[in-house]
N, CA, C and O of each residue as an XYZ file, in Angstrom:
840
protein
N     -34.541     67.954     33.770
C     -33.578     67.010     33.184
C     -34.317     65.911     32.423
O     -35.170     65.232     32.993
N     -33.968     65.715     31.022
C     -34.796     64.415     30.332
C     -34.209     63.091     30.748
O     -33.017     62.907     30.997
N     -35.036     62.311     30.790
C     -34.655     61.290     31.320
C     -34.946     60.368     29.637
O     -35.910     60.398     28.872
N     -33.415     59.494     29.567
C     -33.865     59.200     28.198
C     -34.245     58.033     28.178
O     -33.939     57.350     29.155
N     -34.936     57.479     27.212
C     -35.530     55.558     27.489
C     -35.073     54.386     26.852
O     -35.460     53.906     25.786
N     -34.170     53.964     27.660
C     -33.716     52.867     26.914
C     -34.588     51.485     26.566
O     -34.323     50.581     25.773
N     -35.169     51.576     27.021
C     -36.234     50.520     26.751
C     -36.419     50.623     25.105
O     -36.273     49.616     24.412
N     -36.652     51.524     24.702
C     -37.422     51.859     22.869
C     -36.189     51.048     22.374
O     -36.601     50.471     21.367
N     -34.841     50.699     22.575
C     -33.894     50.258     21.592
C     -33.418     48.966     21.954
O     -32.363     48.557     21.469
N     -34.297     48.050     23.017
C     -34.208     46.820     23.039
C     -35.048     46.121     22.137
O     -35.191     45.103     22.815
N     -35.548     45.962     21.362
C     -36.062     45.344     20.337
C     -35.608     45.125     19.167
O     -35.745     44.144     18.436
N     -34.801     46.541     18.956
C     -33.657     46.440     17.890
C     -32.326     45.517     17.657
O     -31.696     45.075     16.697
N     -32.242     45.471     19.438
C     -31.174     44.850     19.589
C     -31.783     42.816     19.945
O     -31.033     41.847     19.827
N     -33.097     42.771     20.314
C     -33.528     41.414     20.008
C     -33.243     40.625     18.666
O     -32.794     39.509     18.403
N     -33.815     41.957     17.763
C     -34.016     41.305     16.175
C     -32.483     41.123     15.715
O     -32.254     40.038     15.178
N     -31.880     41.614     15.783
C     -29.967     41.458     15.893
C     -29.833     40.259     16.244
O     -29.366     39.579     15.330
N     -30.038     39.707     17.163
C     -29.244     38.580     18.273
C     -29.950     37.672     17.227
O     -29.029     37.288     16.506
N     -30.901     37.230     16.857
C     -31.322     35.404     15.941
C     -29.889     35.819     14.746
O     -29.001     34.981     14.902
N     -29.522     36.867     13.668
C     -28.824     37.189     13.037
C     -27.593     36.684     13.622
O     -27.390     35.519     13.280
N     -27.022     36.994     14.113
C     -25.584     36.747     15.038
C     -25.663     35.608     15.482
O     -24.577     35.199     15.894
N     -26.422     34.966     15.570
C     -26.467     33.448     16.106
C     -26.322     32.344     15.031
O     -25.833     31.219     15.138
N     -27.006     33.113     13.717
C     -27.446     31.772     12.587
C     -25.731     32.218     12.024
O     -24.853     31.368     12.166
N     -25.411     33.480     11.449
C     -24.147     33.787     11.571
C     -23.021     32.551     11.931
O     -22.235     31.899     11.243
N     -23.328     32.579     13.206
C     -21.910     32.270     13.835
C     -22.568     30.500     14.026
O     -21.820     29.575     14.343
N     -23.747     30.358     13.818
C     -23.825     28.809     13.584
C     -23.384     28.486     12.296
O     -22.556     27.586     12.154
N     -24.069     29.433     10.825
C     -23.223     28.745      9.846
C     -21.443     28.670      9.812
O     -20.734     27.778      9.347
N     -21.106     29.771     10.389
C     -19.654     29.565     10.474
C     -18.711     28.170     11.178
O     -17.648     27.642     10.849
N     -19.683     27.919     12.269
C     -19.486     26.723     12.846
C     -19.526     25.301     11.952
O     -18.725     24.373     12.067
N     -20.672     25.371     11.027
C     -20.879     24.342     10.396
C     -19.720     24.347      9.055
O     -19.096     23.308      8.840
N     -19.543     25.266      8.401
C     -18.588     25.705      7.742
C     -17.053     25.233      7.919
O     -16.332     24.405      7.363
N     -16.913     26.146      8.941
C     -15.388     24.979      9.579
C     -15.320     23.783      9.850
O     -14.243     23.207      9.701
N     -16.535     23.043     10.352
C     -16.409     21.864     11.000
C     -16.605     21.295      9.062
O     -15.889     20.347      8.740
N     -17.080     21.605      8.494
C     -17.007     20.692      6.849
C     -15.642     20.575      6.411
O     -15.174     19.554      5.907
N     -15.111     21.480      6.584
C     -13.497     21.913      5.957
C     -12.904     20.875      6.501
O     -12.736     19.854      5.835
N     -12.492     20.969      7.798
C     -11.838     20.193      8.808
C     -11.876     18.652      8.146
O     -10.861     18.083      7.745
N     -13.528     17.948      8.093
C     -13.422     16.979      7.817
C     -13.089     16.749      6.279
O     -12.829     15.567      6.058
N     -13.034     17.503      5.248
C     -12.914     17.651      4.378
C     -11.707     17.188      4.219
O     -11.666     16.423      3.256
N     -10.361     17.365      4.927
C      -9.161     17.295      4.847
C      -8.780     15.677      5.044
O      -7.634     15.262      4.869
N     -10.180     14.610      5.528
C      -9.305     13.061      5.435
C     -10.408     12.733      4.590
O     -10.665     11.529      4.550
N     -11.260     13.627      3.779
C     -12.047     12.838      2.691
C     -11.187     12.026      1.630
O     -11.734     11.078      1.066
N     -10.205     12.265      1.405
C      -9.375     11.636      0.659
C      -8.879     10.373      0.714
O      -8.880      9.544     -0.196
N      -8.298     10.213      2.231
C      -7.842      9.089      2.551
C      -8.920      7.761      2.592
O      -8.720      6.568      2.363
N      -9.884      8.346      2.901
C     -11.100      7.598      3.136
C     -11.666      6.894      1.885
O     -12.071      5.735      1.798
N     -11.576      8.264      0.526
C     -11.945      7.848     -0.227
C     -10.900      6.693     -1.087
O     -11.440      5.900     -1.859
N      -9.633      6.670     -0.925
C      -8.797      5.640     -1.359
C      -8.907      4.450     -0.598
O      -8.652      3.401     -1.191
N      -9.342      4.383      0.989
C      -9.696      3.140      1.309
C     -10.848      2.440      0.502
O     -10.783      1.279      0.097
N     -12.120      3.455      0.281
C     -13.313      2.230     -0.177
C     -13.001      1.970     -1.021
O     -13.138      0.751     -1.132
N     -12.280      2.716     -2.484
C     -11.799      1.990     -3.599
C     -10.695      1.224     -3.647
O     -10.210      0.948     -4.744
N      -9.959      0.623     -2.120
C      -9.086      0.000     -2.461
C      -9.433     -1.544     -3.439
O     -10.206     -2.338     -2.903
N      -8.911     -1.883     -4.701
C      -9.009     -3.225     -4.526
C      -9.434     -4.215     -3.414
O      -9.217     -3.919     -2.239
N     -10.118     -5.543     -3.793
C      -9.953     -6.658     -2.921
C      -8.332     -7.369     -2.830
O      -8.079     -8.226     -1.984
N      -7.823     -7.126     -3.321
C      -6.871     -8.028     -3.087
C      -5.973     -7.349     -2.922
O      -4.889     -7.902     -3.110
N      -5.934     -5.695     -2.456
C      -5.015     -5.198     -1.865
C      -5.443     -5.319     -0.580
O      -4.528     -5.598      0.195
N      -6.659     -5.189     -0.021
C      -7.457     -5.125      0.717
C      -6.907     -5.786      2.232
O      -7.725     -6.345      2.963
N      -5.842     -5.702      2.524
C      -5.270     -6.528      3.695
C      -3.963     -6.199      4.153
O      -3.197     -5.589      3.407
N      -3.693     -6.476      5.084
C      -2.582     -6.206      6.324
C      -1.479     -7.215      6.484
O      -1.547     -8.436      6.343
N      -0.355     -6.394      6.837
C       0.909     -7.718      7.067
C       1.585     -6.929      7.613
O       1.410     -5.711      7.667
N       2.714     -7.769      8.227
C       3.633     -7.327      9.288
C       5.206     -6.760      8.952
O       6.107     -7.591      8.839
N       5.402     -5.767      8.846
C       6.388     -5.164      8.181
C       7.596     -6.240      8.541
O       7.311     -6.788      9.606
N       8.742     -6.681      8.051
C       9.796     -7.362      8.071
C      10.464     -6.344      9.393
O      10.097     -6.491     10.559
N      11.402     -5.405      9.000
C      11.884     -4.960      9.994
C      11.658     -5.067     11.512
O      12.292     -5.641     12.397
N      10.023     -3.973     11.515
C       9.614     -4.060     13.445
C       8.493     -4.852     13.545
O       8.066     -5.084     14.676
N       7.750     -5.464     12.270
C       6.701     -6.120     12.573
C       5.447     -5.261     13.377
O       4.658     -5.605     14.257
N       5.717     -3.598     12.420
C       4.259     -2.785     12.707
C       3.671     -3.370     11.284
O       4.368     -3.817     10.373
N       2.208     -3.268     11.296
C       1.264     -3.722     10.927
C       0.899     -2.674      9.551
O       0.592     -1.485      9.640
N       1.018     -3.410      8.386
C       0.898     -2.192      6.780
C       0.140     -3.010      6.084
O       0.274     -4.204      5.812
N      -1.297     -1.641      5.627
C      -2.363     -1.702      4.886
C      -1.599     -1.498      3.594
O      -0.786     -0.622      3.298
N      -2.117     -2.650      2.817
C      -1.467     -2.826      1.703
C      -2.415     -1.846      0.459
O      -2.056     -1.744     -0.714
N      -3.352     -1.358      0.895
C      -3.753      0.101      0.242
C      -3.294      1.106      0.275
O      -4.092      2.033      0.142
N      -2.120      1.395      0.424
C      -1.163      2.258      0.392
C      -0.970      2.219     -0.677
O      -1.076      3.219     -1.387
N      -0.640      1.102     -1.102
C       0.355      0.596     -3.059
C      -0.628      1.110     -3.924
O      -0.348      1.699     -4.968
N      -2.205      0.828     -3.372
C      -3.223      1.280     -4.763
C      -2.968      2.650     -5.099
O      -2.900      3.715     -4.486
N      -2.808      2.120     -6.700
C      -2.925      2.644     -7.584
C      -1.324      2.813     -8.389
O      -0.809      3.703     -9.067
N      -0.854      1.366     -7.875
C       0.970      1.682     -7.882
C       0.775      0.242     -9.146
O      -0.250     -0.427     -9.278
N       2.034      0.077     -9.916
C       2.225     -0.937    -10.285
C       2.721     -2.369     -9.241
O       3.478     -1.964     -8.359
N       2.640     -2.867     -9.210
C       3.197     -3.862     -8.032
C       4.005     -5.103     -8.764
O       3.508     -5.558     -9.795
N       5.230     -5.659     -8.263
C       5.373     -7.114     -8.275
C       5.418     -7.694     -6.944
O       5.855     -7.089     -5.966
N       5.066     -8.603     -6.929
C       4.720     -9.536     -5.632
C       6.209    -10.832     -5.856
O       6.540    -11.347     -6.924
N       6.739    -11.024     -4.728
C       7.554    -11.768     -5.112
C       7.836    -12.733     -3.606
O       7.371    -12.270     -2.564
N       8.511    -13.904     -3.562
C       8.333    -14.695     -2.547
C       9.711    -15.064     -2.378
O      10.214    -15.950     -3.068
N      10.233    -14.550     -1.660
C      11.820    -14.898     -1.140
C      12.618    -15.609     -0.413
O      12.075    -16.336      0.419
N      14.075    -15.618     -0.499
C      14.362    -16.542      0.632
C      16.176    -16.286      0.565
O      16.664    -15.648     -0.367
N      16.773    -16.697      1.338
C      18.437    -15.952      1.793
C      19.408    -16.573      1.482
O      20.593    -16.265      1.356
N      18.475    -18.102      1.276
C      19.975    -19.188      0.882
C      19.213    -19.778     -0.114
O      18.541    -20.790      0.082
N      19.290    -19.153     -1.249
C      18.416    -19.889     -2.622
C      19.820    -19.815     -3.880
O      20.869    -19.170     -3.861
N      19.183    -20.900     -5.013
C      20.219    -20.516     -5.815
C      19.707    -19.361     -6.737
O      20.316    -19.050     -7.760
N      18.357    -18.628     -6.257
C      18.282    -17.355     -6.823
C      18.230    -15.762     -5.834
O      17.834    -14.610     -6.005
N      18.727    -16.367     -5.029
C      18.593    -15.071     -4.014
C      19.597    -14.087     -4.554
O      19.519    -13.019     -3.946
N      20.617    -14.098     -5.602
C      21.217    -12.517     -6.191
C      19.929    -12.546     -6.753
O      20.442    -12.287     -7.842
N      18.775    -12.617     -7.013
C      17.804    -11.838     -7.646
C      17.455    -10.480     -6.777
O      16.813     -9.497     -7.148
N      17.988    -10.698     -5.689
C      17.742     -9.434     -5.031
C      17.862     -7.847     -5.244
O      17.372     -6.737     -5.037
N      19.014     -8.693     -5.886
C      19.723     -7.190     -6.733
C      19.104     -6.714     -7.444
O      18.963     -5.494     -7.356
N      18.420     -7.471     -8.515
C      17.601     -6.847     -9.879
C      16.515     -6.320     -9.283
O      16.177     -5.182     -9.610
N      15.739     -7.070     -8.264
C      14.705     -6.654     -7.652
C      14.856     -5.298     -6.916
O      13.802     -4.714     -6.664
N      16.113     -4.669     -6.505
C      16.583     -3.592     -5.792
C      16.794     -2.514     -7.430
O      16.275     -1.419     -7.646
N      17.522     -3.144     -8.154
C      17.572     -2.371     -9.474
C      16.497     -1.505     -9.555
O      16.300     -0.359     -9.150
N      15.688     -2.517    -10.327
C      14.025     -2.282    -10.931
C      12.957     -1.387    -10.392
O      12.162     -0.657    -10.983
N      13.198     -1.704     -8.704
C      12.520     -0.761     -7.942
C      12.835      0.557     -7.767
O      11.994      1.373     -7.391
N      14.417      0.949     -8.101
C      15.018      2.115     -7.732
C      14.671      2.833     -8.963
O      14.392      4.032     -8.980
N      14.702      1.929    -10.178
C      14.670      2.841    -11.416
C      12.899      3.109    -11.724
O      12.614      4.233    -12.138
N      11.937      2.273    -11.562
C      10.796      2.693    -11.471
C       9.805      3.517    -10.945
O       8.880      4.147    -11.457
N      10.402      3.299     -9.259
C       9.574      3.977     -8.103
C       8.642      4.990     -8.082
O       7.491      5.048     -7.651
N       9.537      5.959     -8.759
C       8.919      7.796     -9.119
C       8.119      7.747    -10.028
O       7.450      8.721    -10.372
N       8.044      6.377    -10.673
C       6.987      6.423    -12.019
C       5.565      5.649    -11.204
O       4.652      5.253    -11.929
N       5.466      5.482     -9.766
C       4.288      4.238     -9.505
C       4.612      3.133     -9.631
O       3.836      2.370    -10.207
N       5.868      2.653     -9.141
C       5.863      1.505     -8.784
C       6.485      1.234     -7.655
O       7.141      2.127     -7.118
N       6.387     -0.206     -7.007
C       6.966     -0.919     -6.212
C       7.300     -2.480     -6.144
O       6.829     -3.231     -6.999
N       7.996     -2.890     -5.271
C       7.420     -4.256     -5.328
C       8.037     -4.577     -3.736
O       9.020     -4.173     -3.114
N       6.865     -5.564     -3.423
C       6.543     -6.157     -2.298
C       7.049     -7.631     -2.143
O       6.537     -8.613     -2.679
N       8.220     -7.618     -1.260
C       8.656     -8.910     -0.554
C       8.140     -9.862      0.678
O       7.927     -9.545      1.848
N       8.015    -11.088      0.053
C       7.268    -11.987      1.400
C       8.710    -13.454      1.707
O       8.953    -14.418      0.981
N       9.283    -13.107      2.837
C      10.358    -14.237      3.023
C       9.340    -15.212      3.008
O       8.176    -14.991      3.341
N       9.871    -16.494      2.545
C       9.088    -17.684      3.222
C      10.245    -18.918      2.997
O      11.159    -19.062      2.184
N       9.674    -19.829      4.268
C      10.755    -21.287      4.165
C      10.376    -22.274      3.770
O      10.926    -23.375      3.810
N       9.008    -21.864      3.178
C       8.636    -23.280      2.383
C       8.705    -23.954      0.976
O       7.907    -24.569      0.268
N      10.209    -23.511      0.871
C      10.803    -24.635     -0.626
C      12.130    -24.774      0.262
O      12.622    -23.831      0.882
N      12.603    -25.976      0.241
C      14.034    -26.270      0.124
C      14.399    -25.977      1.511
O      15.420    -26.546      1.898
N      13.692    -25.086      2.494
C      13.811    -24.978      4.041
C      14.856    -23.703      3.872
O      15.454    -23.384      4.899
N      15.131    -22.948      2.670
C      15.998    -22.123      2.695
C      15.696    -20.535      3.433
O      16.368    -19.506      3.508
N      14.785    -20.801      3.755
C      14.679    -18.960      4.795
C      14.334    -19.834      6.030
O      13.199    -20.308      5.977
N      15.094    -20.167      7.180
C      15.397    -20.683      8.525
C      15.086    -19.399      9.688
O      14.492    -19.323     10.764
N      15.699    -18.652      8.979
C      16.270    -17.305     10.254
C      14.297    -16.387     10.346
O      13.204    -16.439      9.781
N      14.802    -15.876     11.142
C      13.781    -14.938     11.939
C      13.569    -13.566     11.432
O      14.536    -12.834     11.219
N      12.897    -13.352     11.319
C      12.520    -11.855     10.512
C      14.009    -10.314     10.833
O      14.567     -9.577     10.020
N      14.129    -10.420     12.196
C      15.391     -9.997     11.923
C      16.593    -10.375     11.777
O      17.459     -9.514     11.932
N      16.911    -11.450     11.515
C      18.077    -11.865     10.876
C      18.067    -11.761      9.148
O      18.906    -11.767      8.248
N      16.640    -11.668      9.273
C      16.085    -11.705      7.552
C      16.486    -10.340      6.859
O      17.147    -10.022      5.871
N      15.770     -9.679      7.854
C      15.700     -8.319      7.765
C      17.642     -7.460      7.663
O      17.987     -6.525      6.940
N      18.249     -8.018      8.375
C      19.939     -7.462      8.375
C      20.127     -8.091      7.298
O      20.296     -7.280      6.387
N      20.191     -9.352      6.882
C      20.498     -9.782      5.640
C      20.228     -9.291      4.593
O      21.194     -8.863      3.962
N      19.280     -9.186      4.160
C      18.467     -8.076      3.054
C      19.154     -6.821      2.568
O      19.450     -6.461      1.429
N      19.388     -6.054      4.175
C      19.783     -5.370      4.151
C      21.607     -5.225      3.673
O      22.287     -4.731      2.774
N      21.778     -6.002      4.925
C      23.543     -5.771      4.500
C      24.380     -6.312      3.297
O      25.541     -6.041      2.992
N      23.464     -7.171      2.679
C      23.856     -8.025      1.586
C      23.283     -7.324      0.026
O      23.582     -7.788     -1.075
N      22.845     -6.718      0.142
C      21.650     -6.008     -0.962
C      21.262     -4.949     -0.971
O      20.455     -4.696     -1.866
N      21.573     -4.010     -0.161
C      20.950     -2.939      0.736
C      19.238     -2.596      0.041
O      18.868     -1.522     -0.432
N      18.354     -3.971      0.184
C      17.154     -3.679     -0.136
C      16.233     -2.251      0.511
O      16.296     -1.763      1.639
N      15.619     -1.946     -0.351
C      14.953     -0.899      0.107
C      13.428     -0.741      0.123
O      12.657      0.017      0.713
N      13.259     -1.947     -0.925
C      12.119     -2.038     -1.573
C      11.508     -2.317     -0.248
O      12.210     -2.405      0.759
N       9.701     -2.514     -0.213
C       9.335     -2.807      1.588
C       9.343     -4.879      1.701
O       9.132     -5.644      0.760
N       9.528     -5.102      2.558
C       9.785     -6.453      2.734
C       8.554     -6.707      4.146
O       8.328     -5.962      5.100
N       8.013     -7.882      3.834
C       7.110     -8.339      5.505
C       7.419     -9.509      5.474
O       7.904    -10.321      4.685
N       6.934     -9.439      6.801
C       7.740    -10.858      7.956
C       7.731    -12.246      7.623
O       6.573    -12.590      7.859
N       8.269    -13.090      7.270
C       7.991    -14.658      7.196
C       6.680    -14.957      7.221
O       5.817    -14.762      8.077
N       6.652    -15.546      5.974
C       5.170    -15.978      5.353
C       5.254    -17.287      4.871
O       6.190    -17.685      4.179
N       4.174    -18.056      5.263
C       3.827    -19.432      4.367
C       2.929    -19.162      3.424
O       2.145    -18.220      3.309
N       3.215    -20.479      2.490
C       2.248    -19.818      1.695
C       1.489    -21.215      0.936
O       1.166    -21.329     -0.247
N       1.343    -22.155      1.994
C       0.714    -23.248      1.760
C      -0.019    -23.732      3.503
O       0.330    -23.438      4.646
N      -0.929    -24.417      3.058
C      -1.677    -24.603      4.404
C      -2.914    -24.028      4.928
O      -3.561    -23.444      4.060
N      -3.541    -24.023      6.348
C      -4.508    -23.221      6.534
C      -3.524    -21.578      6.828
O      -4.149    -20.520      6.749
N      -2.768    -21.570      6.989
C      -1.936    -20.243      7.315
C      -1.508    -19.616      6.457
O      -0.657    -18.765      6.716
N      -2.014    -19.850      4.955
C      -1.046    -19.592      3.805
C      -1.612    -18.044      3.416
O      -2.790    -17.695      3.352
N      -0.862    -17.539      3.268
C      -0.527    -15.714      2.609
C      -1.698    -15.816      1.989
O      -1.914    -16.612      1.075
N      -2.741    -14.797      2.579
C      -3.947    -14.833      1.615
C      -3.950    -14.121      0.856
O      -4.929    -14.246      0.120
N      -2.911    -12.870      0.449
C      -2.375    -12.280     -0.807
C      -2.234    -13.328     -1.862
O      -3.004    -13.235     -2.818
N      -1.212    -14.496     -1.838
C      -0.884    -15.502     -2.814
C      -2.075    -16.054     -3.266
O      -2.488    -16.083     -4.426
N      -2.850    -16.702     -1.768
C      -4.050    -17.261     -2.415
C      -4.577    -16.267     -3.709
O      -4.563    -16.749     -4.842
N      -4.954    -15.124     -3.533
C      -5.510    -14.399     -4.435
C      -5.182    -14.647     -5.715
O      -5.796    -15.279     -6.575
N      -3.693    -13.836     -5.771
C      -2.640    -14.108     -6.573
C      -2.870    -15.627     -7.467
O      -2.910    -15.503     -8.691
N      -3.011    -16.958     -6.921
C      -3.048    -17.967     -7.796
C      -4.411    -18.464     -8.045
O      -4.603    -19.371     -8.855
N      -5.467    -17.850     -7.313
C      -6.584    -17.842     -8.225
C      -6.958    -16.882     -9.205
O      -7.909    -16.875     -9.986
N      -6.135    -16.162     -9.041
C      -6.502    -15.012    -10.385
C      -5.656    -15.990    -11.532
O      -6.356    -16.721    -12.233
N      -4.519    -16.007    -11.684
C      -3.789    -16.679    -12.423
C      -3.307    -18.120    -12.820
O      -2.443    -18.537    -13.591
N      -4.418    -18.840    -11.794
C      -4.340    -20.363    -11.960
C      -2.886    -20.990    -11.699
O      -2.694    -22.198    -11.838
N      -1.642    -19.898    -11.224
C      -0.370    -20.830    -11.288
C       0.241    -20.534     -9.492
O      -0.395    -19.652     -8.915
N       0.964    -20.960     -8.965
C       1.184    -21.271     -7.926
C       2.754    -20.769     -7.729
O       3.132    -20.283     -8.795
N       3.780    -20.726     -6.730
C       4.793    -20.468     -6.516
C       5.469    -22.342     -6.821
O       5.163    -23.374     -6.224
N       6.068    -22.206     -7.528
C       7.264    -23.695     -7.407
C       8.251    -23.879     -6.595
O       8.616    -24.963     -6.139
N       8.920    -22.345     -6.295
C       9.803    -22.149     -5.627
C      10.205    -20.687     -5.700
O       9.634    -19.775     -6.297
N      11.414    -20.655     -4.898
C      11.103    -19.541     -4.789
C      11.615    -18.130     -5.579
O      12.439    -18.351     -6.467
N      11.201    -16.562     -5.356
C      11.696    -16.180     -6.110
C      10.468    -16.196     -7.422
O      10.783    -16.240     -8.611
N       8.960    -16.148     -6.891
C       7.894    -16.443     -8.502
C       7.515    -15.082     -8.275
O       7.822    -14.304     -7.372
N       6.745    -14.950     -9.338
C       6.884    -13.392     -9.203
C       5.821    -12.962     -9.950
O       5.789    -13.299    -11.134
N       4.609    -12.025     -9.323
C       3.419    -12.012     -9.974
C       3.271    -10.381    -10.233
O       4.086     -9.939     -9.423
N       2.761     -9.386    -10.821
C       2.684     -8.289    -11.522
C       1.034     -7.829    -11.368
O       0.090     -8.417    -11.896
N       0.959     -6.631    -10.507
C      -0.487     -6.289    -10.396
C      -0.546     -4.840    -11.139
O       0.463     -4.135    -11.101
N      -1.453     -4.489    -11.661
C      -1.689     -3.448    -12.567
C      -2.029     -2.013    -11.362
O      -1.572     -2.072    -10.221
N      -2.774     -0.942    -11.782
C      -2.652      0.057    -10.895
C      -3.963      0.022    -10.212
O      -3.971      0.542     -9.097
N      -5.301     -0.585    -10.733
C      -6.454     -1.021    -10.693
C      -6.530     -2.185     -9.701
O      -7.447     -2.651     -9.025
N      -5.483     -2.430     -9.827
C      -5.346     -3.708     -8.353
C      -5.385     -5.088     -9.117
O      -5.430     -6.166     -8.524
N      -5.364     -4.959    -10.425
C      -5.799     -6.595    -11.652
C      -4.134     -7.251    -11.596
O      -3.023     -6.725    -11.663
N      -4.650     -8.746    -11.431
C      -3.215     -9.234    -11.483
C      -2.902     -9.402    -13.117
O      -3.798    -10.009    -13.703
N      -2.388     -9.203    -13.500
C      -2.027     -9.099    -14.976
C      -1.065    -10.060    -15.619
O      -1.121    -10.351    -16.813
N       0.040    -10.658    -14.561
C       0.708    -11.616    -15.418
C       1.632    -12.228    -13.950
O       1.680    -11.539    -12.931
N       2.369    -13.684    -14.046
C       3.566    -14.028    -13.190
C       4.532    -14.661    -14.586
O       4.427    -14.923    -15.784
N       5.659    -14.680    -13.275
C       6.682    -15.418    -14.020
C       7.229    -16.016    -13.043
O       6.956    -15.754    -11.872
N       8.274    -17.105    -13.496
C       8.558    -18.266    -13.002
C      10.252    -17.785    -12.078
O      10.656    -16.672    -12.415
N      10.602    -18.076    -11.669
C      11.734    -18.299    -10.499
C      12.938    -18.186    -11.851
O      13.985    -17.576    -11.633
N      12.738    -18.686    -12.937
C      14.231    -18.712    -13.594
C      14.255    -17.175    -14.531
O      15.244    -16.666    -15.059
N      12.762    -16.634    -14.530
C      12.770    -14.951    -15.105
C      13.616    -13.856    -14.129
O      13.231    -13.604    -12.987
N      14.762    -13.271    -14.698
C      15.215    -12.541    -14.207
C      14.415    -10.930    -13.881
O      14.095    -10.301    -14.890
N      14.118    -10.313    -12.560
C      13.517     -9.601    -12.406
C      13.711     -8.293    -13.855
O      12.938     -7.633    -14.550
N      14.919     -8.432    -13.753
C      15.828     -6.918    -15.148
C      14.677     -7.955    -16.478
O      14.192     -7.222    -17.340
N      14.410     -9.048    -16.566
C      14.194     -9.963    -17.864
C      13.385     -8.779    -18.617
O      12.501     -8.194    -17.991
N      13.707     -8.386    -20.080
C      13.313     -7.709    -20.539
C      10.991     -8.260    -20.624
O       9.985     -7.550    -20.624
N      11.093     -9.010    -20.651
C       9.042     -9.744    -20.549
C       8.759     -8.835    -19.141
O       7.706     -8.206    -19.032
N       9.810     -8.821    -18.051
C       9.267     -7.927    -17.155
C       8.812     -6.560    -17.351
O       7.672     -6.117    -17.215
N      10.396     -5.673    -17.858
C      10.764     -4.265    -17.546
C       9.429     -3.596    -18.762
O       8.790     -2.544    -18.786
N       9.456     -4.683    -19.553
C       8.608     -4.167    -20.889
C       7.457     -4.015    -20.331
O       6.797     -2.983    -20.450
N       7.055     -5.142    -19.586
C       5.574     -5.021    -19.047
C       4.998     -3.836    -18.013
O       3.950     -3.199    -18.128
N       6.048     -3.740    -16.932
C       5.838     -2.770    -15.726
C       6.073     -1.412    -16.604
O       5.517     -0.458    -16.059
N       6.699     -1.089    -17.729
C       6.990      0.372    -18.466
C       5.101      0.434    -19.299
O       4.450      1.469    -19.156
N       4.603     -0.557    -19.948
C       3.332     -0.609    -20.367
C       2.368     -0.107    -19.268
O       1.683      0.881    -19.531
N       2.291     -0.511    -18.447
C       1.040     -0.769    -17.055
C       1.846      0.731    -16.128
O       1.256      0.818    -15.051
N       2.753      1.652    -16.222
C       3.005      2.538    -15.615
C       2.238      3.739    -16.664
O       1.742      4.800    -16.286
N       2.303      3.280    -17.914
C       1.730      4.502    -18.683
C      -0.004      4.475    -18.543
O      -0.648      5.232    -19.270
N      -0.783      3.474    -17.477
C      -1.814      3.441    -17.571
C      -1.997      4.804    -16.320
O      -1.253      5.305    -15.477
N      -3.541      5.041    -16.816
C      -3.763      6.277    -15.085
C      -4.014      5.584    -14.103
O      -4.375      4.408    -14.146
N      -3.887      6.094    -13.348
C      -4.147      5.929    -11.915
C      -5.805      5.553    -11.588
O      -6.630      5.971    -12.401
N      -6.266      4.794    -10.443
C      -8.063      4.684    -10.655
C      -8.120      6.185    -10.100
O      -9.202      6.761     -9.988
């Protein structure tokens, strides 16, 4: 009876096994690139966010916490509000403007505040139902803001050192490009619809994206 030798075909099967290993290590490394591959994006829109998007505030509604690098690369108006003003129907235009722009890159961003005239009193949700039930705003709104003092909206700060002009009252209204550049404000008596606006945000929407 031959006795057969398995021994002669372990060597064959040594030189195999480094193969099957580097194999299934590049495959490892492979997937694990992909995987991370999938929040290279997000990541990469954080480092290019603007500086002066570059910051956090407290949503109006629940008061969760929104990176205002979300908007980059959006047109923006910045605007400073309040519930018992003699311009608070600006709300409307401001609800207009946003509805008819949106899909093109834009938005605009509401900050209540009570520092003109003491006219925003109420509490972020009383602010927040008001807005709502009176306007049915949609646009995003955050929580009661000052905007004078050591506590003052360090968005605005930005905002009036780029542009040297300040809020008078309320209802001022500043215009950021898609690049994050503040590009222009207007004063409390410019109607958001004011054609100096709609003209401007239709210009700065035909720009690209960074």
């Amino acid at each position: 009876m031959q006795v057969v030798n398995n021994k002669s075909k372990l060597p064959s099967l040594r030189k195999k096994s480094p193969r099957v290993s580097f194999f299934l290590m590049n495959l490892l490394i492979t997937t694990t690139l992909f995987l991370l591959s999938l929040s290279w994006p997000k990541e990469s829109q954080a480092m290019t966010c603007p500086p002066l998007l570059s910051q956090q505030f407290l949503r109006l509604q629940d008061e969760a916490p929104q990176n205002l690098c979300q908007y980059n690369g959006k047109v923006i108006l910045v605007v400073n509000t309040a519930s018992y003003c003699g311009f608070t129907s600006q709300y409307d235009d401001l609800e207009k403007v946003f509805a008819k722009y949106k899909d093109q890159g834009f938005v605009v961003l509401g900050f209540p505040t009570n520092d003109f005239g003491k006219q925003e009193p109420g509490n972020n949700k009383e602010i927040a139902e008001f807005c709502h039930n009176t306007y049915g705003v949609k646009f995003p709104m955050f929580a009661k803001t000052t905007l004078s003092g050591p506590d003052a909206n360090p968005l605005f700060k930005g905002l009036i050192e780029k542009t040297g002009t300040k809020p008078r009252w309320n209802f001022y209204k500043y215009i950021i490009d898609r690049q994050g550049n503040v590009v222009d404000s207007f004063n409390s008596m410019t109607s958001p619809s004011n054609k100096k606006i709609t003209s401007l945000i239709e210009k700065l929407l035909k720009e690209k994206q960074p």
